[in-house]
PDB file of N, CA, C and O in Angstrom, chain B, residues numbered from 101:
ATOM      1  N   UNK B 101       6.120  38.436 -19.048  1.00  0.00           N
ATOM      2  CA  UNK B 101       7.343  39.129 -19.390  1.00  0.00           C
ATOM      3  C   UNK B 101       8.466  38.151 -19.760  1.00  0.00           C
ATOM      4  O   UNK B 101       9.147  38.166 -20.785  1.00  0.00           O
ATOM      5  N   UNK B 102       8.550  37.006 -18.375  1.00  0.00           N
ATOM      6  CA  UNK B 102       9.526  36.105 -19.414  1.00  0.00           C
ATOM      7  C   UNK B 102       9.337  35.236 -20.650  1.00  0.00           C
ATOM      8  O   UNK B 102      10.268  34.842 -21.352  1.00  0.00           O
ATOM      9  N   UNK B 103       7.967  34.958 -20.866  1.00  0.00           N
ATOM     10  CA  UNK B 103       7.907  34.493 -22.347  1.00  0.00           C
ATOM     11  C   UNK B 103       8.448  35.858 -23.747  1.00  0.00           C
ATOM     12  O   UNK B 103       8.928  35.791 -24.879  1.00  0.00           O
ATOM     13  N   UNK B 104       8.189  36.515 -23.192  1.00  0.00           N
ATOM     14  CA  UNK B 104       9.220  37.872 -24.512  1.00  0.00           C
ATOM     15  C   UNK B 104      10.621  37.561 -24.424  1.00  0.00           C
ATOM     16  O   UNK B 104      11.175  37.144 -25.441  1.00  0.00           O
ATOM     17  N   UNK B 105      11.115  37.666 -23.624  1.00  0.00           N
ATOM     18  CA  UNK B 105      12.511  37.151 -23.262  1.00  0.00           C
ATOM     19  C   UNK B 105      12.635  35.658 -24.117  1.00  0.00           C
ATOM     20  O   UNK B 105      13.458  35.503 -25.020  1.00  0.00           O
ATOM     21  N   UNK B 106      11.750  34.673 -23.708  1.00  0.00           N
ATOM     22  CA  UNK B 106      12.439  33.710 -24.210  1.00  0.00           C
ATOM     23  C   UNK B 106      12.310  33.556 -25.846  1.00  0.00           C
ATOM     24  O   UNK B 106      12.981  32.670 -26.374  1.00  0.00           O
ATOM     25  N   UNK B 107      11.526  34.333 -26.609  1.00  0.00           N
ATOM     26  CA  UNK B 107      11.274  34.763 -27.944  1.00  0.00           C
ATOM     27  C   UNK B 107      12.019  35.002 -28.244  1.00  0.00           C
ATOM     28  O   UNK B 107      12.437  34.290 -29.157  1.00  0.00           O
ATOM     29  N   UNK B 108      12.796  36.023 -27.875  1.00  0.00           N
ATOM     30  CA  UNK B 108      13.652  36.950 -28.343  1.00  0.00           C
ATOM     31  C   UNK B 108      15.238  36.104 -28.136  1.00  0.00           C
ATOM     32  O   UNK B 108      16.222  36.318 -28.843  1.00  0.00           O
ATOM     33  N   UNK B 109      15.171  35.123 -26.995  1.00  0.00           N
ATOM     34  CA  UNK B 109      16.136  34.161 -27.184  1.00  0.00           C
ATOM     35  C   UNK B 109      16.173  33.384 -28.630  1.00  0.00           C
ATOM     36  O   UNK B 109      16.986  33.579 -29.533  1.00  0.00           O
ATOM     37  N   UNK B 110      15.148  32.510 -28.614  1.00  0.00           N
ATOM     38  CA  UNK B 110      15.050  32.094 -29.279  1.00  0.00           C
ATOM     39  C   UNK B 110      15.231  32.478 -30.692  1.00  0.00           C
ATOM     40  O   UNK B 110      16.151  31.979 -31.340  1.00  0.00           O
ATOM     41  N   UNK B 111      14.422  33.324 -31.209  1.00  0.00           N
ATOM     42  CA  UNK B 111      14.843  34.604 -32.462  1.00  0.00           C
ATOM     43  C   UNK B 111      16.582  34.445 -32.780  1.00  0.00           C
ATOM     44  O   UNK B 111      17.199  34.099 -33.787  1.00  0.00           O
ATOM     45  N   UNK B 112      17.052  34.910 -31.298  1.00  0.00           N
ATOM     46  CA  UNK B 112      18.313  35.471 -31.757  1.00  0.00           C
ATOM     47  C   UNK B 112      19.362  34.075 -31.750  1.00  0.00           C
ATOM     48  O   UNK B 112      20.544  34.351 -31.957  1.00  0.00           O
ATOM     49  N   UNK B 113      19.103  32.908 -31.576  1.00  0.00           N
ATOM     50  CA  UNK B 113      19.451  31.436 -31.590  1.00  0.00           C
ATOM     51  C   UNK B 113      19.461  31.207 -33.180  1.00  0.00           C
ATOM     52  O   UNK B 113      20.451  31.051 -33.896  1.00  0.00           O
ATOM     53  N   UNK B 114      17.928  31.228 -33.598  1.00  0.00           N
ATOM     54  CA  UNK B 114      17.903  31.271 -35.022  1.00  0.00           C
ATOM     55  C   UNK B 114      18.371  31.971 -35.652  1.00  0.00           C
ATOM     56  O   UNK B 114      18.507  31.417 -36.743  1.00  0.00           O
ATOM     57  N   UNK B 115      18.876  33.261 -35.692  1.00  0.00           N
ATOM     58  CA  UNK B 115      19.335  34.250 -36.891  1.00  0.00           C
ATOM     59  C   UNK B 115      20.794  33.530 -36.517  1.00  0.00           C
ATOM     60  O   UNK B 115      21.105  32.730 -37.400  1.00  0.00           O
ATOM     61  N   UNK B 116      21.855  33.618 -35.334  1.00  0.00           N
ATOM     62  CA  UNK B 116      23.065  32.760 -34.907  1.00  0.00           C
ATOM     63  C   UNK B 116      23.160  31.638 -35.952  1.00  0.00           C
ATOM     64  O   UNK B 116      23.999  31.776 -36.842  1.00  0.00           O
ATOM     65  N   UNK B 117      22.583  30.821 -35.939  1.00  0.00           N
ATOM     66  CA  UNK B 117      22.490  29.523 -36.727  1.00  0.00           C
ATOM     67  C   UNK B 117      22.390  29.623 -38.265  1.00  0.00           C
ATOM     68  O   UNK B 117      23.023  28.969 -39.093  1.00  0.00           O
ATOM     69  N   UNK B 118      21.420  30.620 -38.480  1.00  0.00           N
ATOM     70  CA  UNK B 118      21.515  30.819 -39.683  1.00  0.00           C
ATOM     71  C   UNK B 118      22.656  31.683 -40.903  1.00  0.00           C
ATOM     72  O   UNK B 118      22.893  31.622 -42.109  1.00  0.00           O
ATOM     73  N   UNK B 119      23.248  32.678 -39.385  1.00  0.00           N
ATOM     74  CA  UNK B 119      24.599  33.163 -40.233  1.00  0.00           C
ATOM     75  C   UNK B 119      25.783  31.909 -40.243  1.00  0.00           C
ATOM     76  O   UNK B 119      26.545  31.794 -41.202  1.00  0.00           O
ATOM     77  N   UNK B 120      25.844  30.934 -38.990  1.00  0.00           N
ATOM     78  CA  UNK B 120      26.996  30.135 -38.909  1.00  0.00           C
ATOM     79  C   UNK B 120      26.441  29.040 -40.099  1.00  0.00           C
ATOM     80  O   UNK B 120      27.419  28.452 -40.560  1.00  0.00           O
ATOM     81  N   UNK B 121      25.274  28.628 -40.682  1.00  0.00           N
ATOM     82  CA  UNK B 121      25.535  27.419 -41.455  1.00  0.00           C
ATOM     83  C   UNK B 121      25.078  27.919 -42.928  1.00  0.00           C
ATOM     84  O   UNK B 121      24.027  28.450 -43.288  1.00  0.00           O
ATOM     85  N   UNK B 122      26.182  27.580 -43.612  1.00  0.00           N
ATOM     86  CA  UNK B 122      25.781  27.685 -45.112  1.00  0.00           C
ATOM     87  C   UNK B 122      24.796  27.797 -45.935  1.00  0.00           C
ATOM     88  O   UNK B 122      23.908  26.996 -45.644  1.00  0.00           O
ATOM     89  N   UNK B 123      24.591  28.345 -46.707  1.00  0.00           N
ATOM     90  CA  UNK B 123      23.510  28.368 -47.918  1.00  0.00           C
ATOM     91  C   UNK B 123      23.448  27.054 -48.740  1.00  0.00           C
ATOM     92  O   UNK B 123      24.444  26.599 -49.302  1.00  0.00           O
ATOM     93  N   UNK B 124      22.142  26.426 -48.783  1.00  0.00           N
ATOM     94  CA  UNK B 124      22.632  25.003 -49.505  1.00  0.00           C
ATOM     95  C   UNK B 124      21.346  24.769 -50.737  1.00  0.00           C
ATOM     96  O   UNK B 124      20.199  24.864 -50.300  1.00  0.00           O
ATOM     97  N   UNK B 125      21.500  24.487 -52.151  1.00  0.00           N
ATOM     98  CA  UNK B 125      20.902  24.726 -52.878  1.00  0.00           C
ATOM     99  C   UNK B 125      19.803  23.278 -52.509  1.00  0.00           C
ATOM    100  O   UNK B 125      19.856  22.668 -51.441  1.00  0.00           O
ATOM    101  N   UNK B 126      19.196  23.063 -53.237  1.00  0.00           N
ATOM    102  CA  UNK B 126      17.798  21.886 -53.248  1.00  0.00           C
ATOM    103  C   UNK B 126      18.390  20.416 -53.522  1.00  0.00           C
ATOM    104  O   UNK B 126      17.612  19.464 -53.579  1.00  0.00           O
ATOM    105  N   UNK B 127      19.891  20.224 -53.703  1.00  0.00           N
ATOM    106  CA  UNK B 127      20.720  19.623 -53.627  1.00  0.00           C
ATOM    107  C   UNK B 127      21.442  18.704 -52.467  1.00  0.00           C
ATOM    108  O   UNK B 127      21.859  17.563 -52.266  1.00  0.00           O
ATOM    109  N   UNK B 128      21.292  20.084 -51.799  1.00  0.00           N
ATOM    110  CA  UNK B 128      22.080  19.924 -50.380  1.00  0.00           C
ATOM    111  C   UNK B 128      23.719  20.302 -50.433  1.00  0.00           C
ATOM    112  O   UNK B 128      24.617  20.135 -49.607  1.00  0.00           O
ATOM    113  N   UNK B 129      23.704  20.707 -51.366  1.00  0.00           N
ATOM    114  CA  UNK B 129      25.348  21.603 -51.837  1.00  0.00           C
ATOM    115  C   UNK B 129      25.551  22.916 -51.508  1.00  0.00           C
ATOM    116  O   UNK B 129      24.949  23.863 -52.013  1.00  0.00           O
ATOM    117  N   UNK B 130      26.660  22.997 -50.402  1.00  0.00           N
ATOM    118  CA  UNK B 130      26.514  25.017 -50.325  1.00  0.00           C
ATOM    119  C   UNK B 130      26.833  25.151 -51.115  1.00  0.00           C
ATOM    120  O   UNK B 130      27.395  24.352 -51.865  1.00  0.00           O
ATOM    121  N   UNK B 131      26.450  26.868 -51.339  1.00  0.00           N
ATOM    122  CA  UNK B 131      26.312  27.733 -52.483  1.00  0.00           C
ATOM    123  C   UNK B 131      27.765  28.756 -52.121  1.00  0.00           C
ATOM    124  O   UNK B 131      28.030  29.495 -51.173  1.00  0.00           O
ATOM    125  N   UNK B 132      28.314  28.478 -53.044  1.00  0.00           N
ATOM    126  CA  UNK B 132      30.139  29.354 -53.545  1.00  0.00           C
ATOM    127  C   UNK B 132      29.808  30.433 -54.128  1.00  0.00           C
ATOM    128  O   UNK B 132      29.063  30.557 -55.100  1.00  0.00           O
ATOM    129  N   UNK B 133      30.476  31.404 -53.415  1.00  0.00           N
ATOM    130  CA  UNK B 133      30.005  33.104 -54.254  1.00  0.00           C
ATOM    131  C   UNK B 133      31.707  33.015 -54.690  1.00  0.00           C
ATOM    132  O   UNK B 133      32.733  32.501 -54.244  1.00  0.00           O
ATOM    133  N   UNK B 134      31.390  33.647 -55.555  1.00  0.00           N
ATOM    134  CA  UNK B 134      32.977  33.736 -56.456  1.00  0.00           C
ATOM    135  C   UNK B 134      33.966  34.759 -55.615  1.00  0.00           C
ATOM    136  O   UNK B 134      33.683  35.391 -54.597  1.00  0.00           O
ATOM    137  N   UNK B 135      35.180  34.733 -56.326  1.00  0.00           N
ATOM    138  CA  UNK B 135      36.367  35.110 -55.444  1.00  0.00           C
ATOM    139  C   UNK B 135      35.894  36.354 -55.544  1.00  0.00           C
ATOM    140  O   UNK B 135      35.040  36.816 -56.301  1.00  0.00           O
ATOM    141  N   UNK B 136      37.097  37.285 -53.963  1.00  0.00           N
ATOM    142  CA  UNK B 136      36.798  38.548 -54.358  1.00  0.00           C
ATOM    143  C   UNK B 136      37.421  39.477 -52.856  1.00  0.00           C
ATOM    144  O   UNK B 136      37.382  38.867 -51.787  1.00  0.00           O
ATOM    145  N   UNK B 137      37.779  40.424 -52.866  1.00  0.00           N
ATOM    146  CA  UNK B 137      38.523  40.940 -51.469  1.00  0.00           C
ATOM    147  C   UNK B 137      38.330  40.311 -50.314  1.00  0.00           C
ATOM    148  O   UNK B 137      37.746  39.231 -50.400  1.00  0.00           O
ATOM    149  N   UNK B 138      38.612  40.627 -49.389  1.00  0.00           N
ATOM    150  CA  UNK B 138      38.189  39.878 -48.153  1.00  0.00           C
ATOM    151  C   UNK B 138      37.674  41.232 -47.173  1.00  0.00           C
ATOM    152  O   UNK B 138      38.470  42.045 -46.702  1.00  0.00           O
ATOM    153  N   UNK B 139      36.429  41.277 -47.010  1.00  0.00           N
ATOM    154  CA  UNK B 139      35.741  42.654 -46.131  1.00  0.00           C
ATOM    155  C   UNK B 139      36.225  42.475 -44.782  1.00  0.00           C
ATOM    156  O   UNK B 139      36.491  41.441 -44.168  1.00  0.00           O
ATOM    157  N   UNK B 140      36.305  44.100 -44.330  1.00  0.00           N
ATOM    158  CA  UNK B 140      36.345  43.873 -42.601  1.00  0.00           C
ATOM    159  C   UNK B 140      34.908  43.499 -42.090  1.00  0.00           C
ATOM    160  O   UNK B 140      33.761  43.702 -42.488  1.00  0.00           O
ATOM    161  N   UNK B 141      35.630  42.714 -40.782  1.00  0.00           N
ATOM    162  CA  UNK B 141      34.134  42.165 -40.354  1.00  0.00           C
ATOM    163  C   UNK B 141      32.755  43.589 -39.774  1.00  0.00           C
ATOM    164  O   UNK B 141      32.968  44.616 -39.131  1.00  0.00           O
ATOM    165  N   UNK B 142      31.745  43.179 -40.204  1.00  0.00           N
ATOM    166  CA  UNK B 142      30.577  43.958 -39.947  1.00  0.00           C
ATOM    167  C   UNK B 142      30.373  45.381 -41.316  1.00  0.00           C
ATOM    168  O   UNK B 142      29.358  45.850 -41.830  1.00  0.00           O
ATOM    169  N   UNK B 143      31.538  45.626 -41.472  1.00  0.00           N
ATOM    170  CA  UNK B 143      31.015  46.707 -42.794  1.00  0.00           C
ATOM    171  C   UNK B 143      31.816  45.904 -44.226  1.00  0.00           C
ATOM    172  O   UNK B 143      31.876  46.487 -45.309  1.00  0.00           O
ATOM    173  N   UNK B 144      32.140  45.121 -44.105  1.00  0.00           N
ATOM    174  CA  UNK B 144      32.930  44.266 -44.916  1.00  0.00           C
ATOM    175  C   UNK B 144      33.763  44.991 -46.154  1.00  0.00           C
ATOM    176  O   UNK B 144      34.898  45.285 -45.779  1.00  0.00           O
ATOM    177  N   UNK B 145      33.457  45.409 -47.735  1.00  0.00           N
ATOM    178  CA  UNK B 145      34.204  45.815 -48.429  1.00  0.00           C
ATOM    179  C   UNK B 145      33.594  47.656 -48.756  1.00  0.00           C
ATOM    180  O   UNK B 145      33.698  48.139 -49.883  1.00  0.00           O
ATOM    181  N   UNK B 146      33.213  48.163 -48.004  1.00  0.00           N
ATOM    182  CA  UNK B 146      32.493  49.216 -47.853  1.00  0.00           C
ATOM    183  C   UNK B 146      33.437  50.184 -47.968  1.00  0.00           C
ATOM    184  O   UNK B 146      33.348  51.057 -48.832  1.00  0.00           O
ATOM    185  N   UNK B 147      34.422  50.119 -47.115  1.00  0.00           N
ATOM    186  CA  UNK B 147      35.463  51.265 -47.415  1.00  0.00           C
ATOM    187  C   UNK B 147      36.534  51.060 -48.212  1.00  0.00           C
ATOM    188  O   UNK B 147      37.252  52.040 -48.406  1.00  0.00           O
ATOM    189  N   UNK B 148      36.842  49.976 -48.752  1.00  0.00           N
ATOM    190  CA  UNK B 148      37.727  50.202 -49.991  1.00  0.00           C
ATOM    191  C   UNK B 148      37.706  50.255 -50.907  1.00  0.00           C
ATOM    192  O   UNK B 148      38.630  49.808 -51.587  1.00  0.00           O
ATOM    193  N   UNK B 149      36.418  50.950 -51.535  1.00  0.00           N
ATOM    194  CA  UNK B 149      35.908  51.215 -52.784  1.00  0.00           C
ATOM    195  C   UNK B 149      35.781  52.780 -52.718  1.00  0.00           C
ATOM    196  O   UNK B 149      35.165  53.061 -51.690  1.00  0.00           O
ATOM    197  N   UNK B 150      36.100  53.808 -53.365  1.00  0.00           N
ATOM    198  CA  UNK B 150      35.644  55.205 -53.237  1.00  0.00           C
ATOM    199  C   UNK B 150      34.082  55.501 -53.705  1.00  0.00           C
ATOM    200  O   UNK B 150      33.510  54.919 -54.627  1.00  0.00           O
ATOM    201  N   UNK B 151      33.680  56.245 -53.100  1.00  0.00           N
ATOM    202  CA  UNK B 151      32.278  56.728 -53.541  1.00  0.00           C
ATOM    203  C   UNK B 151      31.948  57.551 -55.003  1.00  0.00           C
ATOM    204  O   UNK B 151      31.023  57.490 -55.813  1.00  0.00           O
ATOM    205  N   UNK B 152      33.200  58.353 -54.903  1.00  0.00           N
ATOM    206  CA  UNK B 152      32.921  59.328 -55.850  1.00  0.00           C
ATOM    207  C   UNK B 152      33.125  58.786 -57.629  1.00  0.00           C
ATOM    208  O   UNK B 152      32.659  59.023 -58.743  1.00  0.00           O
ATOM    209  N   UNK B 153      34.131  57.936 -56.965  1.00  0.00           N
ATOM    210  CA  UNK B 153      34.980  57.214 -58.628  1.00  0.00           C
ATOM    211  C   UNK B 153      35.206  55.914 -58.461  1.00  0.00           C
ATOM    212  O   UNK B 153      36.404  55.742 -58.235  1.00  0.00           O
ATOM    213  N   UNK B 154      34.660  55.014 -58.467  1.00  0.00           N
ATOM    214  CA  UNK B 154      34.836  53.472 -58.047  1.00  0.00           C
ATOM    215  C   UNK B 154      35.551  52.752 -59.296  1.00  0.00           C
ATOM    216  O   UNK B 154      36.411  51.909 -59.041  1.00  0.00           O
ATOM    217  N   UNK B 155      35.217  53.063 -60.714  1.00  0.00           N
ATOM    218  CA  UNK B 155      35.675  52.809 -61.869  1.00  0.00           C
ATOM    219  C   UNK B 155      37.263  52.297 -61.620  1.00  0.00           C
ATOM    220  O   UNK B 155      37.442  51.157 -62.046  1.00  0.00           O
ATOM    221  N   UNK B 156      38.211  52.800 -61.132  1.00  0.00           N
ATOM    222  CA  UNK B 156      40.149  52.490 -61.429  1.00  0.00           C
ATOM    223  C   UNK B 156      39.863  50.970 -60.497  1.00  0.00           C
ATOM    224  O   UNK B 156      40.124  49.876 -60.996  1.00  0.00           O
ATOM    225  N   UNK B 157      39.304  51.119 -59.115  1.00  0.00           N
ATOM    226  CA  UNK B 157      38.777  50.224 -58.407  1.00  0.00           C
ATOM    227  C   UNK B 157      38.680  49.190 -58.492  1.00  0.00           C
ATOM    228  O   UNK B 157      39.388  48.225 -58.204  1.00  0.00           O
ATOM    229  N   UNK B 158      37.213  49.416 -59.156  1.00  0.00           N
ATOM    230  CA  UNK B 158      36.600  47.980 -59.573  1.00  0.00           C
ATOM    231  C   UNK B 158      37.766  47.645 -60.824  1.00  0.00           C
ATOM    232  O   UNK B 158      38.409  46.603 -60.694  1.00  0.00           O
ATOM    233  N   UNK B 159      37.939  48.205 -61.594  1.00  0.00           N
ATOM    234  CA  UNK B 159      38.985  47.444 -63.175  1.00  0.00           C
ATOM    235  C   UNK B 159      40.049  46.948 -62.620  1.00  0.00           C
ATOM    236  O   UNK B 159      40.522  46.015 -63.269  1.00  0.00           O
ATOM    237  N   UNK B 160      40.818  47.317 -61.303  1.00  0.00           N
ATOM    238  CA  UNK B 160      41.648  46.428 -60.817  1.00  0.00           C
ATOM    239  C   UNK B 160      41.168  45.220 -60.300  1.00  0.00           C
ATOM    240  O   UNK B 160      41.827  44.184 -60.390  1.00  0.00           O
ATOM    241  N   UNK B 161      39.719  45.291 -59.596  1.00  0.00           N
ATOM    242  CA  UNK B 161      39.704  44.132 -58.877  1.00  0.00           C
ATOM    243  C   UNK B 161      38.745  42.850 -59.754  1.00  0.00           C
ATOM    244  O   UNK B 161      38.347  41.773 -59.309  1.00  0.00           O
ATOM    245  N   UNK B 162      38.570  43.454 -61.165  1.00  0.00           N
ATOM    246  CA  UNK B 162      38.230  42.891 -62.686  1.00  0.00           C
ATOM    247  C   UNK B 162      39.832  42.033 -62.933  1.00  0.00           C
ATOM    248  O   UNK B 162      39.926  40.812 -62.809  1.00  0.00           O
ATOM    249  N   UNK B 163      40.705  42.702 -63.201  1.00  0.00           N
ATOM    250  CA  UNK B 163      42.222  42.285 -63.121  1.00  0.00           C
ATOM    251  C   UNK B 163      42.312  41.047 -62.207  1.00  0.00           C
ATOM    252  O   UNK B 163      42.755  40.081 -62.828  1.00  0.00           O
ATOM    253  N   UNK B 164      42.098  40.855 -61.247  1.00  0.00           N
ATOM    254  CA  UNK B 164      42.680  40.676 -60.284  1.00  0.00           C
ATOM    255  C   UNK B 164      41.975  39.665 -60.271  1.00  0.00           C
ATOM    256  O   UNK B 164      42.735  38.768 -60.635  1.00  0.00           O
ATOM    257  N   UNK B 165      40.902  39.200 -60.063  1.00  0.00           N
ATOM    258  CA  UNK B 165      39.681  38.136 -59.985  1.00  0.00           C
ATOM    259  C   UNK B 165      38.981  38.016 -60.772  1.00  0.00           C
ATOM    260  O   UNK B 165      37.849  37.839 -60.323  1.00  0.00           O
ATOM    261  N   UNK B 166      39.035  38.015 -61.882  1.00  0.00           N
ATOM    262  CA  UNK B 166      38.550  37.671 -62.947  1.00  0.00           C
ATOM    263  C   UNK B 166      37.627  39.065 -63.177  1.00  0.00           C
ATOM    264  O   UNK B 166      37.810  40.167 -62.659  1.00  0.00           O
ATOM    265  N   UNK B 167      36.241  38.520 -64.424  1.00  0.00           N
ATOM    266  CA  UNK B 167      35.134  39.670 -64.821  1.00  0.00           C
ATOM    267  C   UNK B 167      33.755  39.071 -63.753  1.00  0.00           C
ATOM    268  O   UNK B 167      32.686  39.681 -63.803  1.00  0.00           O
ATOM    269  N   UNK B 168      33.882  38.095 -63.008  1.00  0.00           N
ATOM    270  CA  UNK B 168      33.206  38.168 -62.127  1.00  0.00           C
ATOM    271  C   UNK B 168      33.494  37.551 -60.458  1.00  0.00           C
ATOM    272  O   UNK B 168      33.937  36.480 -60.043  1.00  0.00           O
ATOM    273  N   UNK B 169      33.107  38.537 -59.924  1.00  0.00           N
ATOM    274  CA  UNK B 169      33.728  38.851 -58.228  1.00  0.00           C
ATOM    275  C   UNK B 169      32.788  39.088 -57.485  1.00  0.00           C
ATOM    276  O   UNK B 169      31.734  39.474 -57.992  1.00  0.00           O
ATOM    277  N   UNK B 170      32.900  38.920 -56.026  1.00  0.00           N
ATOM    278  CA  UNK B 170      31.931  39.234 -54.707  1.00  0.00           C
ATOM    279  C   UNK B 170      32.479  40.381 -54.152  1.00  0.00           C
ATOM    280  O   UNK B 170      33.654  40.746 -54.189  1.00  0.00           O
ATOM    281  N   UNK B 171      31.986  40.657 -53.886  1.00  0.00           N
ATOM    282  CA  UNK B 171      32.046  42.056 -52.530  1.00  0.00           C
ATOM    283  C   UNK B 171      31.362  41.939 -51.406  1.00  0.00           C
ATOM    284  O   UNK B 171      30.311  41.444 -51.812  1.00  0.00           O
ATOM    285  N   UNK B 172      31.260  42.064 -50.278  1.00  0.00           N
ATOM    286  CA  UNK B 172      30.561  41.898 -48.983  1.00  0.00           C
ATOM    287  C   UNK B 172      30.069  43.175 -48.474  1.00  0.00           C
ATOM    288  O   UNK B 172      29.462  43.220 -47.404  1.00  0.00           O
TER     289      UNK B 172
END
């Protein structure tokens, strides 16, 4: 039983590590996602986009940050 436990430590050590350290190309350079709102944490830009009509939306945030942008 405690070797599951310590799996599941372990597991969750690695996914930790892997959200805290950067994406790094074959280079060894992290990888820059282009500008773009700043999401709340855990649902990130989810609710400030409308579902029904996203179009006025997005063309502002085209405006705003260029013709290409991130969303989270």
């Amino acid at each position: 039983m405690t070797s599951i436990w310590i799996a599941v430590a372990l597991l969750a050590g690695l996914y930790l590590l892997k959200l805290l350290l950067p994406a790094r190309d074959k280079n060894g350079v992290a990888y820059r996602l282009p500008p773009g709102p700043r999401g709340w944490p855990i649902v990130g830009s989810t609710f400030q986009i409308p579902s029904e009509n996203p179009t006025p939306v997005l063309t502002k945030l085209a405006e705003k940050y260029g013709e290409m942008y991130a969303l989270s």
